[in-house]
FIDRENBA-574464 format. One line per 5 residues: number of its first residue (from 1); their letters; for each residue x, y, z of C-alpha. Coordinates in steps of 0.02 Angstrom, whole numbers. Example, Ala and Ser with C-alpha at 12.3 -4.5 7.8 and 13.67 -1.06 7.14 Angstrom:
1) AS) 615 -225 390 ~ 684 -53 357
***
This chain:
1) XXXXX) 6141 3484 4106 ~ 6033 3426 3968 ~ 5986 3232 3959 ~ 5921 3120 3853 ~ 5751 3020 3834
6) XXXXX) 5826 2877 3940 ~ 5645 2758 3926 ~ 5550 2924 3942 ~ 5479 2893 3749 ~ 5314 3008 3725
11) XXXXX) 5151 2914 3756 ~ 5048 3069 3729 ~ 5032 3254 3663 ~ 5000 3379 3823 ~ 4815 3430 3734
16) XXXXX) 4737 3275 3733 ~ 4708 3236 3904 ~ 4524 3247 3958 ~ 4428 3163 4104 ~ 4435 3001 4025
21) XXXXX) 4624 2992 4051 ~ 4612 3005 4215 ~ 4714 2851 4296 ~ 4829 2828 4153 ~ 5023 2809 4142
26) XXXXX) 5074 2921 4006 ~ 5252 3009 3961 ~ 5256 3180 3907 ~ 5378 3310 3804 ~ 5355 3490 3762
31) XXXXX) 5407 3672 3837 ~ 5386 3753 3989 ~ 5247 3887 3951 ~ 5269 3936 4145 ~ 5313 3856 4321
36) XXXXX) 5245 3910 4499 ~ 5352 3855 4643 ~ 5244 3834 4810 ~ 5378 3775 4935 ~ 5310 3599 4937
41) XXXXX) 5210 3577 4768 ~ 5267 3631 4607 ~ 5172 3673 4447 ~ 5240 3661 4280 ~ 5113 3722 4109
46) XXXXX) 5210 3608 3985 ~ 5159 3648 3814 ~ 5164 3565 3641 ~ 5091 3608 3472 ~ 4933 3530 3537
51) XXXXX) 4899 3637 3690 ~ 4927 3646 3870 ~ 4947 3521 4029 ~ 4974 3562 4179 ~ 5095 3455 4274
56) XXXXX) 5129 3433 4477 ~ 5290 3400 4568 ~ 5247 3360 4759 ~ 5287 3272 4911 ~ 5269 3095 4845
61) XXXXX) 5397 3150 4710 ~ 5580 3067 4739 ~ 5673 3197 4817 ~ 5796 3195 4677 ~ 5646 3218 4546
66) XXXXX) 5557 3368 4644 ~ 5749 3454 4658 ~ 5757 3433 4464 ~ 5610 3501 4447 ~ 5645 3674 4547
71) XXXXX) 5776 3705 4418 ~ 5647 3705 4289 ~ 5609 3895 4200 ~ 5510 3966 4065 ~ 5548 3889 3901
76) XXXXX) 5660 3713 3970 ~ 5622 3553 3856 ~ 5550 3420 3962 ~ 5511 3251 3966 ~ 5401 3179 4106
81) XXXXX) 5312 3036 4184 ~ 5166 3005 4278 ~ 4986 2993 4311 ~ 4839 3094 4240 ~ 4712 3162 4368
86) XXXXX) 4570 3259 4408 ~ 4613 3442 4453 ~ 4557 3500 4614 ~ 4549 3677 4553 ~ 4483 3649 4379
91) XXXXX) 4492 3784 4235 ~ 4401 3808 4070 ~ 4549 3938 4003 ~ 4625 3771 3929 ~ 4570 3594 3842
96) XXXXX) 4646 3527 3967 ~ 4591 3592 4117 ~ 4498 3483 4209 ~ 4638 3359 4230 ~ 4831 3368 4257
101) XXXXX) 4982 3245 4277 ~ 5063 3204 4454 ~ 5240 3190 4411 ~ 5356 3043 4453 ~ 5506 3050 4329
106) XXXXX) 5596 3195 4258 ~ 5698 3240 4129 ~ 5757 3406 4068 ~ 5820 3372 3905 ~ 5875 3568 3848
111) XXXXX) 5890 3706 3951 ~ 5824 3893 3883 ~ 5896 4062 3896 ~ 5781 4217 3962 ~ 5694 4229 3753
116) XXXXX) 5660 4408 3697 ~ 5477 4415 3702 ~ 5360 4303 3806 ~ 5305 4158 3717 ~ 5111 4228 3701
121) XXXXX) 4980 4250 3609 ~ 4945 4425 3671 ~ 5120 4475 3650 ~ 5149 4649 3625 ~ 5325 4615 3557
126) XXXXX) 5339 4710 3397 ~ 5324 4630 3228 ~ 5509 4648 3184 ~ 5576 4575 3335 ~ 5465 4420 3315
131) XXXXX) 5537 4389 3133 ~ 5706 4391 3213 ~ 5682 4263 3315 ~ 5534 4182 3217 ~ 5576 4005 3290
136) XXXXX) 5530 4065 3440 ~ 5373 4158 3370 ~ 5301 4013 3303 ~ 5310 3911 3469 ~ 5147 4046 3514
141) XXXXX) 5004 3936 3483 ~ 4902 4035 3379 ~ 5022 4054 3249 ~ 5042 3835 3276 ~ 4890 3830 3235
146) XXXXX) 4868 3930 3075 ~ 5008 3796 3005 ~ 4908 3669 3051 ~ 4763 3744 2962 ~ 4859 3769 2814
151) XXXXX) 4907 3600 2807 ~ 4742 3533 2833 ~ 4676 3623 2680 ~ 4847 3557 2593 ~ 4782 3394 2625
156) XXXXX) 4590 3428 2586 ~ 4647 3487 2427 ~ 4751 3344 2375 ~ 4616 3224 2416 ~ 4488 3313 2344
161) XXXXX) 4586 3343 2157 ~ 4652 3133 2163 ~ 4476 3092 2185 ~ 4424 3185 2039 ~ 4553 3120 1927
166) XXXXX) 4700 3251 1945 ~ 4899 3222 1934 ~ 5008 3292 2065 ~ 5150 3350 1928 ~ 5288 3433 1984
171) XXXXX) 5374 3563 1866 ~ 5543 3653 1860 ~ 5607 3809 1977 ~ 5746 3842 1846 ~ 5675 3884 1689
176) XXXXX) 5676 4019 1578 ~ 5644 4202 1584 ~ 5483 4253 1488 ~ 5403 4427 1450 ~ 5250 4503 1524
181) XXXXX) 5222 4509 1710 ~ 5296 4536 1860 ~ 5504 4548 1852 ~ 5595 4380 1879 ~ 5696 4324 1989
186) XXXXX) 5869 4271 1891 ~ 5996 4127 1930 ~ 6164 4137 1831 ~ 6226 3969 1771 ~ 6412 3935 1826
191) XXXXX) 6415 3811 1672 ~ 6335 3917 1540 ~ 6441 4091 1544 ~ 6323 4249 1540 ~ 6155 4145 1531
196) XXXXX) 6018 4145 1674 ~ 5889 4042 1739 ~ 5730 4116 1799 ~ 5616 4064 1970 ~ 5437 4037 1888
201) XXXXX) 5324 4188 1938 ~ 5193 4027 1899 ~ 5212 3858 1824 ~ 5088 3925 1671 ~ 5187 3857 1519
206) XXXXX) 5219 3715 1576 ~ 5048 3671 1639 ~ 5010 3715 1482 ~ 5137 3592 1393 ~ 5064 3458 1509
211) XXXXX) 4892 3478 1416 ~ 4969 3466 1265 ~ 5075 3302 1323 ~ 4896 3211 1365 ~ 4910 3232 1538
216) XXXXX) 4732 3289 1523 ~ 4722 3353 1744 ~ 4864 3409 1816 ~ 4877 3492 1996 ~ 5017 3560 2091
221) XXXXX) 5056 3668 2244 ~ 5177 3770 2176 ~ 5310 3885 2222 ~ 5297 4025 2127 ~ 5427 4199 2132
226) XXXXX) 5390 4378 2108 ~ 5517 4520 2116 ~ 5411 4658 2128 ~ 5390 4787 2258 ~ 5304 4736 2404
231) XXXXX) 5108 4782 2455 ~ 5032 4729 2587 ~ 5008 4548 2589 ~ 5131 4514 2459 ~ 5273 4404 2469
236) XXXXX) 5419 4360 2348 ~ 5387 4171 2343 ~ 5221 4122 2383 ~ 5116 3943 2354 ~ 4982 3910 2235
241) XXXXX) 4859 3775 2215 ~ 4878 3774 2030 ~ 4796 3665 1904 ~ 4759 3649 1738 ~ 4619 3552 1631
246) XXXXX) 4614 3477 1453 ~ 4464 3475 1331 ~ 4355 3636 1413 ~ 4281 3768 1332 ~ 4178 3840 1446
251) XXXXX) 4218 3945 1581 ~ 4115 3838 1715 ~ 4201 3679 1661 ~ 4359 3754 1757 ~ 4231 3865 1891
256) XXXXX) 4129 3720 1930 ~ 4251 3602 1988 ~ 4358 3734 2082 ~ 4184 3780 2192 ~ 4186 3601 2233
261) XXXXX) 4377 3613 2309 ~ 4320 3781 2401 ~ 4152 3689 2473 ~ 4277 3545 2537 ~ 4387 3657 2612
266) XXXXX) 4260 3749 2708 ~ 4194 3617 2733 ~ 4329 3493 2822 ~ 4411 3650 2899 ~ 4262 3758 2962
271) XXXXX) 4134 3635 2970 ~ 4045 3780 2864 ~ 3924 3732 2730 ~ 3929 3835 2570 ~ 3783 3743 2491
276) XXXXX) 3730 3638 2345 ~ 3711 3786 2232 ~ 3847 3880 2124 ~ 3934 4040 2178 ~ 3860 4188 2138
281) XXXXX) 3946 4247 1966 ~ 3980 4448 1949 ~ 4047 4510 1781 ~ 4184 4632 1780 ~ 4114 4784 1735
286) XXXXX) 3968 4751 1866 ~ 4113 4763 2002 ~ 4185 4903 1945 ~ 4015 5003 1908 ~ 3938 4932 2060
291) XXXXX) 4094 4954 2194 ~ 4242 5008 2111 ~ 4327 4854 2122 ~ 4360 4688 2011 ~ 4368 4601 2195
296) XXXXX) 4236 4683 2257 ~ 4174 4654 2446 ~ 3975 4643 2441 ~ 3949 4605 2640 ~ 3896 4799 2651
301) XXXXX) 3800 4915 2525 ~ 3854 5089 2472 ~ 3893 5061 2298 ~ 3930 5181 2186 ~ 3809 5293 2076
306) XXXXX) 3851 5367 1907 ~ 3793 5554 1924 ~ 3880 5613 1779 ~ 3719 5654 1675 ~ 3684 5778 1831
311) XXXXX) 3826 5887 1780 ~ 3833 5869 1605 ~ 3821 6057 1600 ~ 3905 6096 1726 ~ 4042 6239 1733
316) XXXXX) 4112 6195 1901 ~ 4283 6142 1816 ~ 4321 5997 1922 ~ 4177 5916 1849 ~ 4156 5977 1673
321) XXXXX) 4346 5943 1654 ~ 4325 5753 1703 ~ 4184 5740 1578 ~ 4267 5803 1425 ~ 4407 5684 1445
326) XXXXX) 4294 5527 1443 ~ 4295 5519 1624 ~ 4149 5515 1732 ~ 4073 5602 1909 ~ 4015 5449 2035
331) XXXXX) 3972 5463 2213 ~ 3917 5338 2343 ~ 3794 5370 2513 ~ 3852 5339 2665 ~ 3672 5306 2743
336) XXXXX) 3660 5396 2901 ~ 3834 5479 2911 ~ 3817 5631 2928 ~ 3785 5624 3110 ~ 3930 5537 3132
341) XXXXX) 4034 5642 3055 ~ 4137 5792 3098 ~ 4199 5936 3000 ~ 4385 5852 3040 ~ 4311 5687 3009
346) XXXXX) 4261 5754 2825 ~ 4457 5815 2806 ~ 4525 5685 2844 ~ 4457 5594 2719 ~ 4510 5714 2594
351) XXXXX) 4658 5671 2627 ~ 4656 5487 2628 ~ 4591 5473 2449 ~ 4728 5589 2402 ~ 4816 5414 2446
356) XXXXX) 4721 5324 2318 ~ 4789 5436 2169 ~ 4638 5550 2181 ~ 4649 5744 2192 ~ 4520 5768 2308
361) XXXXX) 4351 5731 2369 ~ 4208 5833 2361 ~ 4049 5788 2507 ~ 3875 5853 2542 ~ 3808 5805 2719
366) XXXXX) 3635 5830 2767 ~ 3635 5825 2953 ~ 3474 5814 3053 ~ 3383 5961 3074 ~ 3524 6059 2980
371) XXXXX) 3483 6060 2785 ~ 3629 6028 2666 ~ 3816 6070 2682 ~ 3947 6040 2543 ~ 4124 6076 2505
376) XXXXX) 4061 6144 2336 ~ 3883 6199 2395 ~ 3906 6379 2292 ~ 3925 6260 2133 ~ 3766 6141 2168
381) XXXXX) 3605 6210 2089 ~ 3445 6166 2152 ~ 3396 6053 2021 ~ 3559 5943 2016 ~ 3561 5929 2216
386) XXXXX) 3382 5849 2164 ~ 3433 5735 2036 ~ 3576 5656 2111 ~ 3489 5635 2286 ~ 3348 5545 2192
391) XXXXX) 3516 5440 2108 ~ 3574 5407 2272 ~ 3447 5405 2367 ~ 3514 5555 2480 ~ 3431 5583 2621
396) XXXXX) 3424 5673 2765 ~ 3573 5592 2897 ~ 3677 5553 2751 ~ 3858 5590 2687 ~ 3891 5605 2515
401) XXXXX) 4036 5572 2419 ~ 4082 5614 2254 ~ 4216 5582 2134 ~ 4265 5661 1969 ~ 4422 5607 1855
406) XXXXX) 4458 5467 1740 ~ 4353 5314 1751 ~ 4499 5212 1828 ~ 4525 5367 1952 ~ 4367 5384 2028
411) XXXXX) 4343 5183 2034 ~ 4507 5169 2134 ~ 4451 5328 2231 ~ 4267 5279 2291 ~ 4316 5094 2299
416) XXXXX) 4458 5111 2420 ~ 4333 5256 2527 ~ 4190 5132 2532 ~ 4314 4993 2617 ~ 4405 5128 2752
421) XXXXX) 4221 5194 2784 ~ 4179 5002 2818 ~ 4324 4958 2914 ~ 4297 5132 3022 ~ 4134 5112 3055
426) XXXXX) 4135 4899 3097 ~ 4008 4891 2941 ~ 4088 4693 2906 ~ 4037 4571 2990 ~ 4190 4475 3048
431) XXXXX) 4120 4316 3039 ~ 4035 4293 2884 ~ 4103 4250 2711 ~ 4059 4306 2529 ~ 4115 4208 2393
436) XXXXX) 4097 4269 2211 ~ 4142 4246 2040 ~ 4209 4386 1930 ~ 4205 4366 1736 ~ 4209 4462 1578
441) XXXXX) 4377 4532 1606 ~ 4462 4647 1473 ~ 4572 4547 1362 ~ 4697 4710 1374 ~ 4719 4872 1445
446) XXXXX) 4847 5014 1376 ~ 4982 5041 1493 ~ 5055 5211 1489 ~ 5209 5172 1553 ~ 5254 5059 1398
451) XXXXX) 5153 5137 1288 ~ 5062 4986 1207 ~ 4903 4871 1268 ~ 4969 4731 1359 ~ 4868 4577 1407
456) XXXXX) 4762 4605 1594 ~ 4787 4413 1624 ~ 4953 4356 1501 ~ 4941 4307 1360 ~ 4899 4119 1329
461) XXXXX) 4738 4211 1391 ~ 4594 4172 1273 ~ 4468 4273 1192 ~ 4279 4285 1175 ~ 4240 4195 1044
466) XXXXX) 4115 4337 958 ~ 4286 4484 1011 ~ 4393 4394 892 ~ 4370 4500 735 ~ 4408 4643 846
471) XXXXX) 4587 4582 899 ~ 4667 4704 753 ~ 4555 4863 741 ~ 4494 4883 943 ~ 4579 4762 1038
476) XXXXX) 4556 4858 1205 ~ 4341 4818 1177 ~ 4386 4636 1178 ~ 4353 4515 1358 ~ 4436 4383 1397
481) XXXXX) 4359 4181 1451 ~ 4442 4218 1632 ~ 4365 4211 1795 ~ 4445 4253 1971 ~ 4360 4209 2126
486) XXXXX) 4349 4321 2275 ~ 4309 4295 2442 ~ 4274 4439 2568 ~ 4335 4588 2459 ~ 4512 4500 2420
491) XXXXX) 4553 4400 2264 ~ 4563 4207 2319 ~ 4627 4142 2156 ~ 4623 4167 1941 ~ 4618 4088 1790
496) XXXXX) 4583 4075 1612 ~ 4530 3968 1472 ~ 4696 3957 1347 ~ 4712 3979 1171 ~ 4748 3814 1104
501) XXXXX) 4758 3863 911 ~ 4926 3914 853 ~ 4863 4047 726 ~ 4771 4147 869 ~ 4912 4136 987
506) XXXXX) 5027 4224 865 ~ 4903 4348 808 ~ 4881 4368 1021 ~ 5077 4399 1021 ~ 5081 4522 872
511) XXXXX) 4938 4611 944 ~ 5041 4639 1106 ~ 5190 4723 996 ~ 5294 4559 1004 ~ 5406 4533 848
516) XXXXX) 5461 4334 776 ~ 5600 4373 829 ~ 5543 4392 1025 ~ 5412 4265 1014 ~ 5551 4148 938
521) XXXXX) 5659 4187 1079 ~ 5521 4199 1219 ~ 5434 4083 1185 ~ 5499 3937 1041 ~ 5482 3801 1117
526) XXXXX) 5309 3844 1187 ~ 5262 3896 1014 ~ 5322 3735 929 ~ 5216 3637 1044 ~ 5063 3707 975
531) XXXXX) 5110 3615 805 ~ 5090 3448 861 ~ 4910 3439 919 ~ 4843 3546 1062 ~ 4680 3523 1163
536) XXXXX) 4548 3647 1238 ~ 4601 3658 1408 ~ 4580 3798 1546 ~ 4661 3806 1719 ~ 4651 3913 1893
541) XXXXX) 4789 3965 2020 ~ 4741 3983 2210 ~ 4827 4090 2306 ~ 4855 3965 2459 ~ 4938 4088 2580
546) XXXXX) 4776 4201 2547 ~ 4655 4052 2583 ~ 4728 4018 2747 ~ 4734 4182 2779 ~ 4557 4209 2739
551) XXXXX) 4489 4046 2823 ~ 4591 4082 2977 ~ 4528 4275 2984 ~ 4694 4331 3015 ~ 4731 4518 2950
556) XXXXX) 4921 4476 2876 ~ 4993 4345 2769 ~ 5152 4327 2867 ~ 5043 4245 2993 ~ 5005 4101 2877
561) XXXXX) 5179 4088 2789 ~ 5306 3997 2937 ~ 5469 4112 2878 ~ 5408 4255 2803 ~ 5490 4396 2708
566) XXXXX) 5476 4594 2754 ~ 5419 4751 2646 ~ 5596 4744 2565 ~ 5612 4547 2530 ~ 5739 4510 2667
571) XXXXX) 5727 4394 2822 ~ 5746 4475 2978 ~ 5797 4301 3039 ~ 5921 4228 2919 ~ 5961 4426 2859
576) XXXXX) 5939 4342 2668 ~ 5976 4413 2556 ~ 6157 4435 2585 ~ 6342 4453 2527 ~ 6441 4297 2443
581) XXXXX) 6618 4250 2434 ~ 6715 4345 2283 ~ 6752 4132 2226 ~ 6591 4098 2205 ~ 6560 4271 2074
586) XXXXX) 6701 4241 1986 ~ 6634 4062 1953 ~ 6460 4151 1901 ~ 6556 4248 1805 ~ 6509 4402 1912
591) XXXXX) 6559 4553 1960 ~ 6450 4664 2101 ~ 6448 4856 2051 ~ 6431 4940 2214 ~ 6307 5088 2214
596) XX) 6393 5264 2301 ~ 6227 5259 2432
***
């Protein structure tokens, strides 16, 4: 029968017992990790968020105490007394292992059923399973201790923004819904009949109205919602470190002060030292010549090389047909490959970038002591194989891969081979970090599926300065003042320097196809502000589930998150989302058309 604390108040948190203790009177709470029974000495592993003690029940027990404590099993709540220690079989497996505590009270204050997967680190439960029961997933320490991390750098960041003169301003979840981006996630109003709110997908208008009311440095961490299809480490609400600055210009005056928060968090969770010095800065079209990618991973080489001039007479059509669209023919060396490297190998990697959007892959492999082999040898003449190994500096022992289609093709193509190659061959190394800069961004792409340019950013994005007078005869030539920051080959965070004059914004919304009569609708109240008095000002969102993730090396961001969502946005746990009551539609003024699945 469960009891109560009855006197037995904690003194102490089961990791924090070292040799020092030794001789103390302490009390004790936490689980049962496991429990030995020996006939006439018990051991009990009780565990807390800390760590790990190990506690003994033996002969100089009461009798009534040492009977409790047979009843003990795996996962019981316990409170206990006694002394701390020295081990006489010591072990280094735990913080605590050169001590433990010689029971003399005991109480078992909630008793556990057999749980559905061990409570382990090394579990080998599967991943759905754990989600059900995700209380009892997040009793395994690692996972403990990844919250504790992210609260740490929580805390770092608070500290760090107050101290450099930043508000912690809340702003609302219900607000309303707003073109561009990601789809929103709606909340009918019971009192307004037909209307919706909308979950911010960011706080960025009203950051942006805090500039404009003088708050002059604002901070949050946010809540933010997305209803979009799920990738891989995605979620539907996530948490941003978002902030927002007044009277900046300048890119850096945003960048600068944002390395500073990074260094700190390193810093006071790592113990790592980034330096005194800047991050390096990469501009956009540098990442995506250079590695395919606007988050590009630098920790390993094999960029990509532009070998279109090579075959700019070329009649092999793959080729020829890529270059007389505008596209281009780009390949990247795998140094010393081709020895590693089967014939399977090669087709199976085919077929991966087939994954990417890409058509196919074409390779040349120059194995030792066995001259050159391609997939389109017959097309190769002797004087292009030349010019694009001098390109690439092709050797003998390397693979060769090359990509022909559109520019955004063959960038998604070779960028996404370069990082499987990487992750195949353990070309990374796990413990270091690169930190970089991206700027120069597009201020808009053309999206086929609308059929108009849309912003790359949104669009309180602002321009170059010298790109203005192109905003109405070649818009997609113009780049944007926004920066992202990446850290090992994953964007970390994003942000932008804002339009603050109320001419350019509109000519930024007509540009984007948005009638008065959207903007008015979209956006009036937004657009009204900018006719009382608007500063420069610039801002930047961290991704905080990423950051954790990234400063805790783990490879998913449902590790970092404590109840996470699944690929299709429900909770194997709660099993949100989920039906409602017919009263509660009909006072939304609802009605639920049911699909013939």
């Amino acid at each position: 029968m469960a009891e109560f604390l009855a006197g037995l108040k904690r003194t102490d948190y089961c990791g924090s017992f070292r040799m020092e203790s030794c001789g103390k009177e302490v009390v004790v709470t936490g689980w049962t990790q496991k429990r030995r029974n020996l006939g006439s000495l018990i051991f009990v592993d009780l565990r807390d968020r800390t760590g790990i003690v190990q506690v003994v029940f033996d002969e100089t027990c009461d009798k009534a105490v040492f009977e409790k404590a047979e009843l003990i099993r795996s996962e019981f709540v316990l409170a206990v007394k006694g002394v701390v220690r020295e081990r006489s079989s010591k072990t280094n497996k735990i913080a605590t292992g050169e001590v433990e505590i010689l029971a003399s009270e005991l109480k078992i204050l909630s008793e556990a059923d057999t749980t559905p997967f061990e409570i382990l680190d090394d579990t080998n439960a599967n991943e759905a399973l754990r989600l059900k029961y995700r209380y009892l997933d997040l009793r395994r320490p690692s996972l403990q201790n990844k919250l504790i991390v992210r609260n740490k750098i929580s805390k770092v960041t608070r500290d760090y923004l107050d101290e450099n003169g930043f508000l912690e301003i809340e702003t609302p979840f219900l607000g309303k819904s707003t073109p561009e981006g990601a789809r929103d996630y709606l909340v009918p109003s019971r009192i307004h009949e037909g209307c919706f709110y909308a979950l911010p997908q960011s706080p960025q208008i009203y950051k942006q109205l805090l500039m404009i009311s003088g708050m002059d440095r604002y901070y949050q961490l946010a809540k933010c919602f997305r209803d979009e299809d799920l990738r891989a480490n995605r979620q539907p609400e996530f948490t941003q470190i978002d902030l927002e600055m007044s009277f900046v210009e300048d890119e850096t005056d945003v960048m600068y002060p944002v390395e500073g928060l990074i260094k700190r968090v390193f810093k006071e969770t790592l113990g790592l030292d980034l330096g005194e010095g800047h991050f390096r800065t990469m501009t956009y079209e540098e990442g995506m010549n250079k590695y395919g990618s606007d988050k590009p991973d630098t920790r390993f080489g094999m960029e990509l090389n532009d070998i279109s001039d090579c075959f700019k007479d070329s009649e092999f059509a793959v080729f020829k047909n890529a270059l007389s669209v505008g596209g281009s023919v780009r390949a990247i060396n795998a140094k010393g490959f081709a020895d590693k490297l089967s014939r399977k190998d090669l087709d199976a990697l085919v077929e991966f970038v087939k994954t990417l959007g890409a058509k196919g892959l074409c390779w040349v492999t120059h194995k030792t002591g066995e001259g050159l082999k391609s997939s389109i040898m017959k097309f190769l003449s002797e004087e292009q194989i030349a010019k694009f190994s001098e390109i690439c500096n092709f050797e003998e022992g390397d693979a060769l891969f090359i990509a022909a289609d559109k520019n955004t093709t063959v960038f998604n193509t070779l960028g996404g081979l370069r990082l499987h190659l990487a992750e195949k061959f353990n070309l990374i190394d796990p413990n270091s970090y690169d930190i970089l800069w991206i700027t120069d961004f597009p201020m808009f792409e053309y999206s086929e599926e609308e059929d108009r340019i849309v912003a790359v950013h949104h669009p309180f994005t602002a321009p170059k300065t010298e790109d203005i007078p192109l905003l109405f005869t070649d818009p997609l030539k113009m780049h944007a003042k926004a920066y992202d920051l990446v850290i090992n080959g994953q964007e970390a965070g994003g942000g932008s320097i804002r339009i603050h004059s109320r001419e350019l914004q509109k000519q930024v919304f007509t540009a984007l196809g948005l009638s008065d009569e959207v903007i008015r609708r979209k956006f009036g109240f937004f657009v009204d502000a900018f006719n009382y008095g608007t500063p420069p000002h610039g801002g930047l969102a961290l991704g905080l589930d990423r950051l954790v993730m990234l400063i805790t090396k783990c490879d998913s961001i449902k590790e970092v998150i404590a109840f996470p969502k699944v690929q299709t946005a429900s909770c194997l746990m709660s099993e949100a989302p989920s039906t409602v009551e017919d009263k509660q539609l009909e006072e939304l003024y609802l009605t639920v058309n049911k699909s013939e699945k």
